[in-house]
Each structure stands twice: as structure tokens, then as C-alpha cells.
C-alpha positions in Angstrom: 124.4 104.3 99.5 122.4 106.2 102.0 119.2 107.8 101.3 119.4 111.8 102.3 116.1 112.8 101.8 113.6 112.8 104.9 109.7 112.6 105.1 108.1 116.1 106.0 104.4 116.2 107.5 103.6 117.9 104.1 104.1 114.7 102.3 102.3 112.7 104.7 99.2 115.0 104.9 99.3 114.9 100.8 99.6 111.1 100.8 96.4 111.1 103.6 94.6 113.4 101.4 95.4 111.2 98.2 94.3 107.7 100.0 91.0 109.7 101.5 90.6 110.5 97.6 90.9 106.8 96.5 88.5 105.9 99.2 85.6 107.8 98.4 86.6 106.5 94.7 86.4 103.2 96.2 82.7 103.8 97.8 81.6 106.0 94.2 82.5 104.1 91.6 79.9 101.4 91.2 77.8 104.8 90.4 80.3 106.5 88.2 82.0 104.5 86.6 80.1 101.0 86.1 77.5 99.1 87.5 78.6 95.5 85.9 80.0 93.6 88.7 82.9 91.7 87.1 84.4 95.9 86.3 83.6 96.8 89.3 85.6 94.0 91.2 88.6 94.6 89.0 89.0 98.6 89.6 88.3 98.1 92.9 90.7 96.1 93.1 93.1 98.1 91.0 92.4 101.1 93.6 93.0 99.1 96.8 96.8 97.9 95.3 97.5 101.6 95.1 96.4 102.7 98.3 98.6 99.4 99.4 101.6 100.9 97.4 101.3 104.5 99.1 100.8 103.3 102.2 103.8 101.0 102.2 105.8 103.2 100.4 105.4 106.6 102.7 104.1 105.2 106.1 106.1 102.3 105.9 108.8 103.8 104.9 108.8 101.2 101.9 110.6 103.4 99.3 113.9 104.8 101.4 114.9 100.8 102.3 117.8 99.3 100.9 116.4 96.8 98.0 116.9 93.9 99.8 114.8 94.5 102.1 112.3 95.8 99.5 112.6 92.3 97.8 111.8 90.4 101.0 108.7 92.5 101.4 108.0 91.7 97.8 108.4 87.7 98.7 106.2 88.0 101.6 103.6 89.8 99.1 104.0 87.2 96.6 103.5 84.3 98.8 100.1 85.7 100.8 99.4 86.3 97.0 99.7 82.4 96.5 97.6 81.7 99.3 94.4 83.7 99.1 94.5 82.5 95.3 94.3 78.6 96.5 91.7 79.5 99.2 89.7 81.0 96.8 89.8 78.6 94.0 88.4 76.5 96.8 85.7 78.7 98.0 84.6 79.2 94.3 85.0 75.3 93.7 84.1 74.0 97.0 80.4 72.2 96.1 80.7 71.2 92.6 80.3 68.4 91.2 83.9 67.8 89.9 85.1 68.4 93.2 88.0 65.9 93.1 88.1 65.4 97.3 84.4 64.2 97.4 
């Protein structure tokens, strides 16, 4: 089934002005909305996925593929996912004492 409806400037410029928005969220809210680091690493977080959804979705032209392709995209997410999970969980675990490849 084809997709009929095409991408004007206008909703690029709104998507622009929306991530330029979630930015300067992004740089304000350890002064807004909460100073405790743990919060602050979780909504920032929570902002950058959306800003990765827009961005993938309009200027990637994410949301007018065919699903397949939507799902391989998906995989690829998932899998980098995997990985900066492990390499973290050894950054965080690299010098402890129950280190189990000293």
C-alpha cells in the first residue's frame, strides 16, 4: 500500500523548532526540574529517545517505510542497545573486587 502523503518544509521547520525545544530542555532541566543526579540521567535520557524518534521518523523518513524495513531499523536499534548495555556493565564493574576475569 503506498503512502500518498509528502513532507512539506512546514513540517520540517516544526519538527526543527520542536528538537531545538527539547534541546534547551535538555541543557535547563537540572535547574527546573531536579537537581538529583539519578532523575536527571533518566529524563535526559527520556528527552534524547524522543529527539531520536523525530529525527528518524521525519528526516529519515522513518514513518512513510514499509514495516519491514521499519523492523529492521528496530533490530539494528535493539542490538546497539545490547551492546552499550554490556560495555557499560563493564565500565561500571570494571575494578571491583568480584571482578570474575582478575
Amino acid at each position: 500500500m503506498e503512502h500518498t502523503e509528502t513532507l512539506t518544509q512546514e513540517i520540517f521547520i516544526k519538527v526543527f523548532f520542536v528538537l531545538v525545544a527539547l534541546t534547551a530542555l535538555t541543557f535547563l532541566q537540572p535547574y527546573l526540574i531536579s537537581g538529583e543526579l539519578s532523575q536527571t540521567v533518566f529524563i535526559q535520557m527520556f528527552i534524547a529517545v524522543v529527539k531520536t524518534i523525530l529525527i528518524g521518523a521525519y528526516y529519515m523518513h522513518l514513518k512513510y517505510e514499509s514495516p519491514l524495513f521499519r523492523y529492521i531499523v528496530l533490530i539494528a536499534i535493539v542490538t546497539l542497545t545490547i551492546f552499550f548495555i554490556i560495555t557499560a556493565f563493564d565500565a561500571i564493574y570494571r575494578n571491583e573486587p568480584y571482578d570474575f576475569f582478575t
